[in-house]
C-alpha positions as CSV (number, residue, x, y, z in Angstrom):
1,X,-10.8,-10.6,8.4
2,X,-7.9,-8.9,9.6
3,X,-7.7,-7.2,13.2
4,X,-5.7,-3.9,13.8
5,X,-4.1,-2.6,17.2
6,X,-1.6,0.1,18.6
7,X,1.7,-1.9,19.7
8,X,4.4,-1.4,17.6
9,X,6.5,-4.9,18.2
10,X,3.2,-7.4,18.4
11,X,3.8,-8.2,15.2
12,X,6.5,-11.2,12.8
13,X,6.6,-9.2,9.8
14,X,7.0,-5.6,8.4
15,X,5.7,-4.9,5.1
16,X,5.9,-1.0,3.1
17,X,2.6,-1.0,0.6
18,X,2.5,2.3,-2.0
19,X,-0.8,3.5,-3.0
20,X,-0.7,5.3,-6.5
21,X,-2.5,6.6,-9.6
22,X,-4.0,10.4,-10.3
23,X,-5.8,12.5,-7.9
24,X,-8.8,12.0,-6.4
25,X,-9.4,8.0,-7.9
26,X,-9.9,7.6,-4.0
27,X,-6.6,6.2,-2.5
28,X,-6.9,8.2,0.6
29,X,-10.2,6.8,0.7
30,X,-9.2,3.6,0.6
31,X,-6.3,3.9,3.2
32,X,-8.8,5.6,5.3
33,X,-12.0,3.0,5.3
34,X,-9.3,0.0,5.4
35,X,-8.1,1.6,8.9
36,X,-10.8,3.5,10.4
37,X,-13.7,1.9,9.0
38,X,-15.0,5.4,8.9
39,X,-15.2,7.7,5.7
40,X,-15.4,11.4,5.6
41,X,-15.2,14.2,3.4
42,X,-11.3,14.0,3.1
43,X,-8.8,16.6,1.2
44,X,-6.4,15.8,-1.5
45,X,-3.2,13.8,-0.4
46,X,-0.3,16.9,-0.4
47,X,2.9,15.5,-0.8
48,X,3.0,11.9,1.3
49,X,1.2,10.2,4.2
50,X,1.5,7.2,5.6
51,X,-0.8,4.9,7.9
52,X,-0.2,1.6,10.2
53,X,-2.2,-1.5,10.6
54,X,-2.0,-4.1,12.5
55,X,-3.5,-7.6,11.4
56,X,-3.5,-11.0,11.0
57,X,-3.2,-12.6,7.7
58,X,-2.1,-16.0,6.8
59,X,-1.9,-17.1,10.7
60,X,1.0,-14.4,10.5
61,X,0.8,-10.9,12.7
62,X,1.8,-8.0,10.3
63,X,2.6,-4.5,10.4
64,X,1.6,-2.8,7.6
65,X,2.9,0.6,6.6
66,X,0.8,2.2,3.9
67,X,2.0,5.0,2.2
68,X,-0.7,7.4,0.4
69,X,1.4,9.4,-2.9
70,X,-0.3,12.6,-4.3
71,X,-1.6,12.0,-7.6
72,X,-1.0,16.1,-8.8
73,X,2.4,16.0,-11.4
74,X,4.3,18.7,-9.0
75,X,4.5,16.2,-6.4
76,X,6.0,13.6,-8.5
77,X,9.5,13.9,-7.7
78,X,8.6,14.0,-4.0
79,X,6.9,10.8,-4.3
80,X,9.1,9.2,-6.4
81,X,11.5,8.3,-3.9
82,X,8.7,6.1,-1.6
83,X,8.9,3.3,-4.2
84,X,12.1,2.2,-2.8
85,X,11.5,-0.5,-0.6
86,X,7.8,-1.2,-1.2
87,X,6.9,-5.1,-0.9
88,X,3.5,-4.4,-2.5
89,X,2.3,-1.4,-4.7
90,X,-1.7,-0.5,-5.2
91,X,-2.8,1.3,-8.6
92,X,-5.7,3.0,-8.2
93,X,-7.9,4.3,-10.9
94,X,-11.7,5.4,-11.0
95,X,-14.0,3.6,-13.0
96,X,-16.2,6.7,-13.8
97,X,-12.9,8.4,-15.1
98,X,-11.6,7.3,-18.3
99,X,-8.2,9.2,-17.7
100,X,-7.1,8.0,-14.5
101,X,-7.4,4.3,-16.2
102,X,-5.3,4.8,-19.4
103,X,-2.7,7.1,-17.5
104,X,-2.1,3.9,-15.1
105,X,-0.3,2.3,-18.7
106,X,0.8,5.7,-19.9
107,X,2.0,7.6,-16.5
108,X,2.0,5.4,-13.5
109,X,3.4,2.2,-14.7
110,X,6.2,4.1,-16.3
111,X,7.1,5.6,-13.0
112,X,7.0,2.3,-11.4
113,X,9.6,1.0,-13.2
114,X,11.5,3.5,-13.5
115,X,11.6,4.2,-9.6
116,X,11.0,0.8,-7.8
117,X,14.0,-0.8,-6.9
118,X,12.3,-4.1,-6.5
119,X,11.5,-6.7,-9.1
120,X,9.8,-9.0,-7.0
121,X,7.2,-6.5,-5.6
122,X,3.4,-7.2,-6.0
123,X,1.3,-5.0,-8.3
124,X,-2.5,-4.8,-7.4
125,X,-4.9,-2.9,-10.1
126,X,-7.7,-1.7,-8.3
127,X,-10.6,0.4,-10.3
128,X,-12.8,2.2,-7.3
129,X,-16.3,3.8,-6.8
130,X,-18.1,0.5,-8.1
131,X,-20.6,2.1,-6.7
132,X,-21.2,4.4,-9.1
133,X,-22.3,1.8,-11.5
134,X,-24.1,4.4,-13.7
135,X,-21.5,6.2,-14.2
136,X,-18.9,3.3,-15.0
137,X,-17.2,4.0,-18.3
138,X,-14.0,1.8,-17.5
139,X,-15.4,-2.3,-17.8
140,X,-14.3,-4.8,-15.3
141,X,-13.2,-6.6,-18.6
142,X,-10.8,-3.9,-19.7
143,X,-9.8,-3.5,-16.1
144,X,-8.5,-7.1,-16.3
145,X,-7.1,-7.1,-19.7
146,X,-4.7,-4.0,-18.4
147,X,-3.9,-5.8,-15.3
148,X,-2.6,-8.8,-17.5
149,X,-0.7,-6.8,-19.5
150,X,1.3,-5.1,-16.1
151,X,1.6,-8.5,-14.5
152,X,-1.0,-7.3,-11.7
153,X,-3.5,-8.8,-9.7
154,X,-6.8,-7.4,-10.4
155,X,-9.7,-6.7,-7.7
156,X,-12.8,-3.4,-8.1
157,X,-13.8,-2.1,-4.9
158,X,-15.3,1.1,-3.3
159,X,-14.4,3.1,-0.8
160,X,-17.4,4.7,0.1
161,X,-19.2,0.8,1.0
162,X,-16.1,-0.9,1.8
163,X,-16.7,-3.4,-1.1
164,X,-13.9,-5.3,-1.3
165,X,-11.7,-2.9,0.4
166,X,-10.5,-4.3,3.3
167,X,-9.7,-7.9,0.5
168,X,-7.8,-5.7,-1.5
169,X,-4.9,-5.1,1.6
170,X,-5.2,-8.1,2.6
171,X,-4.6,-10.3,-1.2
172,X,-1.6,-8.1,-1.6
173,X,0.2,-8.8,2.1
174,X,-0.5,-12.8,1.3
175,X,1.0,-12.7,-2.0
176,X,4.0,-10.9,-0.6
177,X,4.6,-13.7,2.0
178,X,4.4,-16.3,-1.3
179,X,7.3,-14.3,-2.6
180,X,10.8,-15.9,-0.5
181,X,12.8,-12.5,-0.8
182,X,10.0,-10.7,0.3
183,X,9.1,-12.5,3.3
184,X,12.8,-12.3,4.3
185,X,12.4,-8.5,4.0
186,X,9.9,-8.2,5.9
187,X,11.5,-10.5,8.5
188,X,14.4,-8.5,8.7
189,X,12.6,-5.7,9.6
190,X,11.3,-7.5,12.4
191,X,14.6,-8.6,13.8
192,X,16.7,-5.4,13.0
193,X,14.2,-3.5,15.7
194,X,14.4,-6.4,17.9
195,X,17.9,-5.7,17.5
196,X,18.1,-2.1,18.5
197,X,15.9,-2.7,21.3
198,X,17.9,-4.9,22.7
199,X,21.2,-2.3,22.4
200,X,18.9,-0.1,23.8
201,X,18.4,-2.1,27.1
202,X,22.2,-3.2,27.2
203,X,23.1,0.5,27.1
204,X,25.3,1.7,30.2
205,X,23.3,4.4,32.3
206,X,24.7,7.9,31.2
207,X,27.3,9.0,33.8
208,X,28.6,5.5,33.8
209,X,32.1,4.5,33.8
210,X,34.4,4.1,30.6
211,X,37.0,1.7,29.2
């Protein structure tokens, strides 16, 4: 279970996660239940946002910046430049919503590659509102076949009773700290705001004499 808080240098490592996939498959929802716990009525994503949790994973203390993309086409060169840098990447489709699945392999996938600067990120494929079973027309089987085929993980989850929601964070942030480079990115992080703290603190009060 991981545990969130406020401070902004509690933490050994710095990971950037990337939510994406068409409108309204839930991402915001997602973000929003995984830090809040709380799920409203919310608005489609315009443009970017971002979120920060704090938790414990892996006897580690991470910081977790998740960035929520607009699924709309305009914003797509907007977004496009948030995959730099990602450790971790979440593809989001709805399993009541045939499109958003296939447009995953024929849209979002395409992207990915063609925009992420990092080979070693990890890919989750995460097919929400499971709990809408009724209405499922996208089978966990086909779901798992796709995520093969992308080199994903695979997990199914819903927002709306926080099935599997707060697992799917957390399975991503352990398999980045599996992955060497990644861990050292997220290290670095860590050490290059330690860093300018410290410059910060060694500054000479303004007014102060020069060489």
């Amino acid at each position: 279970m991981g545990t969130s808080g406020q401070g902004q240098s509690n933490y050994d490592l710095s990971f950037k996660i990337l939510l994406i996939g068409d409108s309204s498959v839930g991402k915001s929802s997602l973000l929003v239940t995984f830090i809040s716990n709380v799920l409203d009525d919310l608005a489609p994503t315009i443009g970017v946002d971002f979120k920060i949790k704090l938790l414990t994973v892996g006897g580690k203390r991470l910081k977790l910046t998740i960035w929520d993309t607009a699924g709309q086409e305009r914003f797509r060169t907007l977004t496009s430049s948030y995959y730099r840098g990602a450790q971790g990447i979440i593809l989001v489709y709805d399993v009541t919503r045939r499109a958003t699945f296939t447009n995953l392999s024929d849209v979002w996938a395409k992207e990915l590659k063609l925009y992420s600067n990092n080979q070693d990120c990890i890919k989750i494929l995460v097919g929400n509102k499971v709990d809408r079973e009724s209405e499922r027309v996208v089978s966990r089987e086909e779901g798992m076949a796709l995520a093969e085929e992308l080199g994903c993980l695979f997990l199914e989850c819903s927002a709306k009773t926080r099935e599997n929601v707060e697992q799917c964070f957390e399975e991503v942030a352990l398999k980045i700290m599996e992955v060497p480079r990644l861990l050292e990115e997220g290290s670095t992080v860590i050490k290059r705001n330690i860093l300018k703290q410290t410059q910060e603190h060694q500054a000479p009060p303004s007014g102060g004499c020069c060489s």
